[in-house]
TORMI-238238 format. One record per residue (C-alpha): residue number from 1; residue in three letters; y, z, x. Coordinates in steps of 0.05 Angstrom, whole numbers, plus 5000, padded with zeros to 4 digits. Layout:
! residues N
(NUM,ALA,(Y,Z,X))
...
***
This chain:
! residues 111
(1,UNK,(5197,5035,1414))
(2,UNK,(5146,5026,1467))
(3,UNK,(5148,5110,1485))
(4,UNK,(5129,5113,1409))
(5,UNK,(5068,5072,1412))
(6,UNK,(5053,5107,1479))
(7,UNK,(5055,5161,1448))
(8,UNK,(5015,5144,1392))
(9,UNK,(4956,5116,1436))
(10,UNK,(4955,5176,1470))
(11,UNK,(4910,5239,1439))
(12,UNK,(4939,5300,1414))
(13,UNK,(4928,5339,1476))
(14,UNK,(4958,5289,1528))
(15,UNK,(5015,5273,1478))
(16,UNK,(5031,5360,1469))
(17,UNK,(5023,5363,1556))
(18,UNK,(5084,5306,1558))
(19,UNK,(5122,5337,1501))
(20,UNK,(5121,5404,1536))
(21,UNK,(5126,5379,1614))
(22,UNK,(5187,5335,1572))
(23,UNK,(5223,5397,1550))
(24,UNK,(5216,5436,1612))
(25,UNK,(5251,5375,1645))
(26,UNK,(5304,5377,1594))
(27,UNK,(5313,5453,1603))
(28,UNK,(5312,5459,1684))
(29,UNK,(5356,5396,1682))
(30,UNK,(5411,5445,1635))
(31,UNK,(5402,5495,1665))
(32,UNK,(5424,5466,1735))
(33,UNK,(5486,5435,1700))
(34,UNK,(5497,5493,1678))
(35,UNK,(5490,5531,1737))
(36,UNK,(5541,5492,1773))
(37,UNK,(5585,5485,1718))
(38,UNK,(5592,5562,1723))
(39,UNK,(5595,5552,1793))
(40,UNK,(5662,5513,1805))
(41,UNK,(5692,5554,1750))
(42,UNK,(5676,5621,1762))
(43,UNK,(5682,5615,1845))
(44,UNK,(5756,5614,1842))
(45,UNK,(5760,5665,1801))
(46,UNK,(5712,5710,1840))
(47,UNK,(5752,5693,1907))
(48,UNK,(5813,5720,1876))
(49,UNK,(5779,5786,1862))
(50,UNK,(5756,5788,1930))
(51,UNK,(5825,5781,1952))
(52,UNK,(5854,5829,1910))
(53,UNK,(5791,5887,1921))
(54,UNK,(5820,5874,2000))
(55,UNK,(5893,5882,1985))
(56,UNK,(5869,5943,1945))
(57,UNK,(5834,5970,1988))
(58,UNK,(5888,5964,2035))
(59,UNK,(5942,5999,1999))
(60,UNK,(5874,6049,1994))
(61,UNK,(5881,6060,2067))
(62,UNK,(5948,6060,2071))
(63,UNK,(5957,6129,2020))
(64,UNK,(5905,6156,2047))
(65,UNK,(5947,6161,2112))
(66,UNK,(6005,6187,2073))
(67,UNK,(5964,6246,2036))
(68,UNK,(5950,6260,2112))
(69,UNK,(6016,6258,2137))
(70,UNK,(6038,6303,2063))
(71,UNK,(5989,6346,2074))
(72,UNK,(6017,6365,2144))
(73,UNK,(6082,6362,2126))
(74,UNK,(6061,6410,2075))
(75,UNK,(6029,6463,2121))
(76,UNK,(6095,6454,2167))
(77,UNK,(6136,6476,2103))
(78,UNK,(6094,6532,2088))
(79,UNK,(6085,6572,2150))
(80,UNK,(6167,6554,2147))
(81,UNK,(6165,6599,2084))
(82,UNK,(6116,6651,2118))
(83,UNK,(6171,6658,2167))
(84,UNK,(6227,6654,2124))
(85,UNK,(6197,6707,2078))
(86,UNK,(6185,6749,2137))
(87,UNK,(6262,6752,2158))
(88,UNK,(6283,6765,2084))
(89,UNK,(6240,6826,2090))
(90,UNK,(6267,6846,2155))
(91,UNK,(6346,6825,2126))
(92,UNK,(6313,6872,2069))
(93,UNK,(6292,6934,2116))
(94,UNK,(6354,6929,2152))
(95,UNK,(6396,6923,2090))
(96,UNK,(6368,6986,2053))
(97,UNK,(6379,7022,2128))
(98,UNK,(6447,7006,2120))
(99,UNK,(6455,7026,2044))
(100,UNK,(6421,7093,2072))
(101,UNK,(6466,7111,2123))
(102,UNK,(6535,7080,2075))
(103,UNK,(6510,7135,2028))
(104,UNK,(6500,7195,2081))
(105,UNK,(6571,7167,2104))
(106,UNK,(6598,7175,2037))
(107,UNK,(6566,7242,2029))
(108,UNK,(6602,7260,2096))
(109,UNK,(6661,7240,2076))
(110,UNK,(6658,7281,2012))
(111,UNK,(6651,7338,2046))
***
């Protein structure tokens, strides 16, 4: 009752100037509860994600290592094939040799 009459003796001007400097006290007061409401919950929460980003970026690492050791395994394999492909063309030169000289043979033999 008394802020009332305080109020009321005051003039317009003074009374607006504690109205508003009332409110902004009322807001910044809100918006620190606020502020660490959000806080406690949301800390948790963000720690966890840390957490997880690491362990991500972990198992990151960790394939990154095996699309090394692929890849190498990979070149291994195909100069394996190079050579392999190489014989089956020698085994494939000798072969037709050998079907060359069956046939003069045969011819031979014929004869």
């Amino acid at each position: 009752m008394k802020s009332l009459l305080l109020i009321s003796a005051m003039s317009v001007t003074a009374a607006t100037v504690l109205i508003i400097v009332l409110l902004i006290v009322a807001g910044l007061i809100g918006y620190i509860t606020a502020w660490f409401y959000a806080k406690s919950i949301y800390t948790p929460v963000i720690k966890g994600l840390e957490e997880d980003k690491a362990q991500l970026n972990r198992e990151v690492s960790m394939l990154k290592e095996d699309i090394v050791k692929l890849n190498g395994r990979i070149d291994n394999l195909n100069a394996r094939i190079e050579e392999l492909d190489k014989e089956i063309a020698e085994a494939e030169k000798i072969i037709a040799e050998k079907e060359t000289k069956i046939m003069e043979l045969t011819k031979k033999v014929k004869a």
